[in-house]
N, C-alpha and C positions, 0 to 999 in steps of 0.2 A: 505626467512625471516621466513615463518612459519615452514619451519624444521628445524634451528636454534632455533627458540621459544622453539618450541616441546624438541631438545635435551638440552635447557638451563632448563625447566623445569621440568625435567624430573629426576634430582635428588636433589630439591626442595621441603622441608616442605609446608604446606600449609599456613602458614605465614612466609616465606624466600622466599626471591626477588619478594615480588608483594604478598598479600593475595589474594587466591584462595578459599575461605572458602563457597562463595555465599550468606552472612550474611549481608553483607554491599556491597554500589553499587561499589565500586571499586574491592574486591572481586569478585562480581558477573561476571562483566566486564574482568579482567583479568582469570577466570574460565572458559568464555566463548575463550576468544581468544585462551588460552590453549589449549580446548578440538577442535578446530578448527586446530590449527594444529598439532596435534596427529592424527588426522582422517587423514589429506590431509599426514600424513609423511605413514600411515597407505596402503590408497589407492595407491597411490602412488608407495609404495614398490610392496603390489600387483603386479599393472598393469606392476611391469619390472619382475615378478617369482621370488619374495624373500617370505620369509617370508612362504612358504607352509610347512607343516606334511609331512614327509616319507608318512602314511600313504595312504595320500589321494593322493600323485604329482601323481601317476600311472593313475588314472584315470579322464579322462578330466570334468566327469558331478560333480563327487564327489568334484573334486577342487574347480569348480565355485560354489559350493553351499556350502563349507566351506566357501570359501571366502564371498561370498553373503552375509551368516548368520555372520559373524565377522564385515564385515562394518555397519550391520543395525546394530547389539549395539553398537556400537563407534560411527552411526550416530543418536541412541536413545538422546546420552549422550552432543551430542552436540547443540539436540533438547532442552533437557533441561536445558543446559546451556545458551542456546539464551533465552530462558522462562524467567529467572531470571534474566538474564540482560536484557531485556526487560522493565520487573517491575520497576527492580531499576531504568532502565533510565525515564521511566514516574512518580515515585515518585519521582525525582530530576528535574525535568524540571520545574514541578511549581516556582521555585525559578526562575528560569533564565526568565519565562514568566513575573514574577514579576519584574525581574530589566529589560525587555524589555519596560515593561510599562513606568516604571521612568526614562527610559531613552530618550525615544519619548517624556514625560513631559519636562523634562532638553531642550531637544533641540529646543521645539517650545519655550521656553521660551527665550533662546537665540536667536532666529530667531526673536523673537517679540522687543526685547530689540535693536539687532542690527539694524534694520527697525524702532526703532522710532526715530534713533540718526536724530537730523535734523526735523524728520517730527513730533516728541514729542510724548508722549504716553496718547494714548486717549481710551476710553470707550468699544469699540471695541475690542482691545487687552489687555484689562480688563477682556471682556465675554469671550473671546476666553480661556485666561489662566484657570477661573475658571471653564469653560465648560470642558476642557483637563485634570484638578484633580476633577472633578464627573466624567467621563469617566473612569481612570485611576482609581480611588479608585473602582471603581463597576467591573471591570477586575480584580484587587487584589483580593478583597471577592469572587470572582468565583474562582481564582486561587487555594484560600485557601479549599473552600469549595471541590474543586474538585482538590487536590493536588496528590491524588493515582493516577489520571487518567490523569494527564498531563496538570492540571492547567486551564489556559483559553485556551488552545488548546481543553479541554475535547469536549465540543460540537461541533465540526469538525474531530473530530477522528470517524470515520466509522467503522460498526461493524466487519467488520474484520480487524481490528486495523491497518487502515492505513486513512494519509491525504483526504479529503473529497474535491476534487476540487469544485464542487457544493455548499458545504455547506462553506467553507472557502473563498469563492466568497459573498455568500448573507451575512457572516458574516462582511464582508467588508463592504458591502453598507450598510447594519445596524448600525454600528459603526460610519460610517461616517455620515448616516442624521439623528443618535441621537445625536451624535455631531454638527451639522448645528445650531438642533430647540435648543437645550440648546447654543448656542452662541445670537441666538435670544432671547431667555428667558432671559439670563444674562441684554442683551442690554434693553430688555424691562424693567428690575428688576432697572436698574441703570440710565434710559432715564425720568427727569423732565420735561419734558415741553410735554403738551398733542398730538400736530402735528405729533411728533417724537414718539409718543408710538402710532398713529394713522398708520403710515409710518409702524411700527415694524410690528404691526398685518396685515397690507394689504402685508407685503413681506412674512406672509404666505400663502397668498392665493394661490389656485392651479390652476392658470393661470400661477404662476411664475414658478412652481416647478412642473412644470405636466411632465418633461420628466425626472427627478429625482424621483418621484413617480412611473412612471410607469416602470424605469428597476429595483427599488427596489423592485416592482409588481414581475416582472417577473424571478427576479433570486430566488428572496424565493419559490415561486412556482416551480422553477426549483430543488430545493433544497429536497422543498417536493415528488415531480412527482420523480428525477431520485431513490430517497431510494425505490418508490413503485416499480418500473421500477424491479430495481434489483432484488428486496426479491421478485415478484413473478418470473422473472424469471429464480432464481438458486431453488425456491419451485419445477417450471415446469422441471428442469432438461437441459435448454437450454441455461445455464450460470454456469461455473465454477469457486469456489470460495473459495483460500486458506486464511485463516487465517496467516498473520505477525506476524514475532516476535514485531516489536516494531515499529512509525511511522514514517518516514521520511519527509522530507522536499520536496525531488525529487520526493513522489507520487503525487502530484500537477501535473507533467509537465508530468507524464510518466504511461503507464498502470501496472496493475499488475505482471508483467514480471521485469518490470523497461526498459522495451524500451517506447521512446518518445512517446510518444499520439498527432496526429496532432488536434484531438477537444479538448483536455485540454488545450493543450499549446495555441490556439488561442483563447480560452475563457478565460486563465489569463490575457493574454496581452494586448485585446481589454480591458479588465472591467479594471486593471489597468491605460491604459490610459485614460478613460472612468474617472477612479477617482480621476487618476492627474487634468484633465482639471477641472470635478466641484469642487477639493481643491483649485484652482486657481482663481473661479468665486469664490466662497465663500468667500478668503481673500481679492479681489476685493471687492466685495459689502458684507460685512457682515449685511448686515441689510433684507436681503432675503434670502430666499432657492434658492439654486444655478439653475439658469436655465438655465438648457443643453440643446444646441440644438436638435430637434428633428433627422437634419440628424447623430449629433452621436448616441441619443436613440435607432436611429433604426441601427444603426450598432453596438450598444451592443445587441439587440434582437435576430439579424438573427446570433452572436455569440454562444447567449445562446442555440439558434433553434439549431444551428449546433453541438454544445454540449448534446442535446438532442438527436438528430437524432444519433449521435457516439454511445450514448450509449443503445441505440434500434439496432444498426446493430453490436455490440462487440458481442462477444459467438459463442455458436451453440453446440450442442451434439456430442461428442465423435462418429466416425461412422468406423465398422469396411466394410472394401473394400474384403478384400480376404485372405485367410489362407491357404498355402503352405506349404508343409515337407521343412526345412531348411535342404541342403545339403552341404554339406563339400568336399573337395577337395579331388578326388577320390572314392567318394561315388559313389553308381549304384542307377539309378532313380529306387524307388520302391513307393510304396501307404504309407501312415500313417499308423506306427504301435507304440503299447505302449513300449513307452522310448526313439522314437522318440523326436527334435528336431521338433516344428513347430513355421512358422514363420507369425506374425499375421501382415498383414499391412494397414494402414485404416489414420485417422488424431484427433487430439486432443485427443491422449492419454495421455499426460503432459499437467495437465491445468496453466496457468498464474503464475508465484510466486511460484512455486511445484519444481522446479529444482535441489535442495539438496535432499541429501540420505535419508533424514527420512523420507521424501514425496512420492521419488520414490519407498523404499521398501513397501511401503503400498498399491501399485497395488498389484489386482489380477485377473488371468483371471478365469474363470468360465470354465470347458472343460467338458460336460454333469452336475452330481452331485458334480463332484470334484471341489475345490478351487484350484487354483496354485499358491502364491505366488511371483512373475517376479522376478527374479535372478536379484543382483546387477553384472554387469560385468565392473571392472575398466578398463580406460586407463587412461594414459597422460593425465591431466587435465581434467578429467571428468569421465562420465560413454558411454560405447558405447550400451547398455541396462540396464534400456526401454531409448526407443526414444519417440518421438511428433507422428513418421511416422510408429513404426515399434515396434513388442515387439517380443520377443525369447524367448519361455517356452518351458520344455519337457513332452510330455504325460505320465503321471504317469502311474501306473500298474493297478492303480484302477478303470481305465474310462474301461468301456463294450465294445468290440466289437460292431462295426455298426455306427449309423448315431446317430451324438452326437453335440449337439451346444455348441458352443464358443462364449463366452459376457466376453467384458474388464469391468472391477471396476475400476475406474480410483482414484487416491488418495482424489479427493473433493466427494467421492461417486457416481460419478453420470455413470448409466450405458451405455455401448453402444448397438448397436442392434444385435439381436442373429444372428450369421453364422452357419452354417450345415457343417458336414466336414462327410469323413466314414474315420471310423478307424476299422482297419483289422488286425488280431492277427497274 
């Protein structure tokens, strides 16, 4: 389908069949799918020996480092078109967060109207409705105010622009026991008779609501602790951290890679049901803070814990293991010499979410004073260099004779530790 794309737009204006222009988010979006598959028709050709110079096919180092050098611009351009589209899709979302809002209003509206048939509409489902548009209007004005950045999402988007499990968790439980006390308040606002306004204020007391207090406690605090967590350490260099294009829904459940997270995924799902049940005690007794039993409070905590504890043991420093002459089939075992092929093998040289070509052409290895660059080498749906496990650079002419170190640059910056190799002229 994306080389279809590619050859459908391929002799297309930049507004014929789809605006491509990057101006407007439907441009930006179709510009981005474009240059996505123009690269993969790109790669692609590559990895089957199309697409090469007379000049360069003769020679195997010259091919791959044409090639190399042609996918990183075509994978610059695709960087930049994820950029754009990115934007646009966060300066559009504020609207959708806004009719997400009205539409959660609408529903509990209906839910309150069908539940009085019979049991009649009373005081309760009074405060609830009015509490639900102050909630809902004060989400709008966030939405509006912060409409570049994704609306009421903005305070849960994480500084490398993706879903914030922590903090889309405490924003949960915020939202919902500012919702509780303004159902209280409403009741209290609209409660005649002094018994019943006596009743309202003792169902705030935190005898009632003390295990609702205390996981709101504890996930803000979680919210706060895991950002320090991080930021110091990707500062310390024992945490690697690429920047998103744009945020997703599935960073909630999955690490920065996009594979599953088992401490995400069981911190959404406990706190979720955690806030089924006190929406349940709540619609029950609205005339109190919903009081959660202690033994789920504490099966949301050691949730949280375990969420915590995940992300204290995620990372660790790129480390290189050992650095070997890459030999080729029918090569004679000799020592490192310049123009040499060596082969660097070690782990976490690909950090998290870095998997595309813009990321990976931004390694570099270090080989004594010289930079190296890591050669893109395509295959069949991917790159076979760099790897996670394994990188292949060749010793340039520049590096000195003798005992010379090797340190990976890995694309999030962060370095690995120096190896010793002799290189012999």
């Amino acid at each position: 389908m994306a080389v279809q794309e590619a050859r459908d737009g391929a002799g297309t204006g930049a507004h014929s069949g789809g605006c491509a222009c990057g101006d407007c988010p439907h441009g930006a979006r179709t510009g981005h799918r474009r240059a996505v598959a123009e690269f993969l028709l790109k790669r692609d050709g590559f990895a089957a020996g199309q697409g090469l110079p007379a000049a360069v096919a003769h020679s195997a180092s010259a091919s791959r480092q044409w090639v190399s050098e042609e996918l990183t611009q075509s994978a610059g351009l695709v960087a930049e078109r994820g950029r754009a589209e990115g934007e646009a899709w966060l300066a559009r979302l504020w609207r959708r967060t806004v009719g997400a809002v009205g539409a959660a209003v609408v529903v509990l509206l209906l839910v309150q109207a069908l539940t009085a048939v019979g049991a009649g509409w009373t005081a309760a489902r009074t405060a609830g409705l009015l509490a639900a548009l102050v909630v809902g209007g004060a989400l709008t004005a966030a939405s509006w105010f912060h409409r570049a950045r994704g609306g009421a999402l903005a305070p849960v988007i994480g500084e490398d622009n993706r879903l914030s499990t922590s903090r889309a968790v405490a924003a949960a439980w915020v939202l919902f026991v500012a919702y509780a006390v303004l159902v209280l308040a409403g009741r209290l606002a609209l409660a005649s008779d002094h018994t019943e306004r006596d009743a309202l204020i003792d169902g705030l007391g935190l005898a009632r609501g003390a295990g609702v207090v205390t996981v709101l406690a504890v996930v803000c605090g979680i919210a706060v602790l895991v950002r320090r967590v991080v930021a110091l350490r990707v500062l310390g260099q024992r945490l690697q951290k690429v920047r998103a294009y744009r945020p997703r829904a599935a960073d909630l459940l999955t690490d920065d890679a996009g594979r599953g997270s088992f401490a995400d995924i069981q911190y959404v799902v406990i706190s979720a049901v955690a806030l089924v049940f006190a929406a349940v005690r709540l619609a029950r007794r609205p005339g109190q803070l919903p009081d959660l039993p202690w033994g789920l409070a504490v099966l949301a905590l050691v949730s949280a814990a375990t969420y915590l504890a995940g992300k204290y043991a995620e990372g660790g420093r790129p480390v290189i293991l050992s650095v070997v002459r890459a030999r080729e089939a029918g090569d004679l075992d000799a020592p490192v010499r310049t123009g040499d092929d060596i082969e660097i093998r070690g782990a976490g040289f690909v950090p998290p979410g870095a998997q595309d070509a813009d990321r990976l052409s931004r390694m570099v290895v270090r080989i004594g004073a010289v930079n190296v660059h890591v050669p893109l080498v395509p295959v069949a749906g991917g790159f076979s260099n760099p790897a996670d496990c394994v990188l292949t650079v060749p010793v340039p002419a520049d590096v000195e004779p003798g005992r010379v170190d090797v340190q990976v640059v890995t694309a999030a910056g962060v370095e690995t530790n120096r190896y010793a190799i002799d290189v012999t002229e």
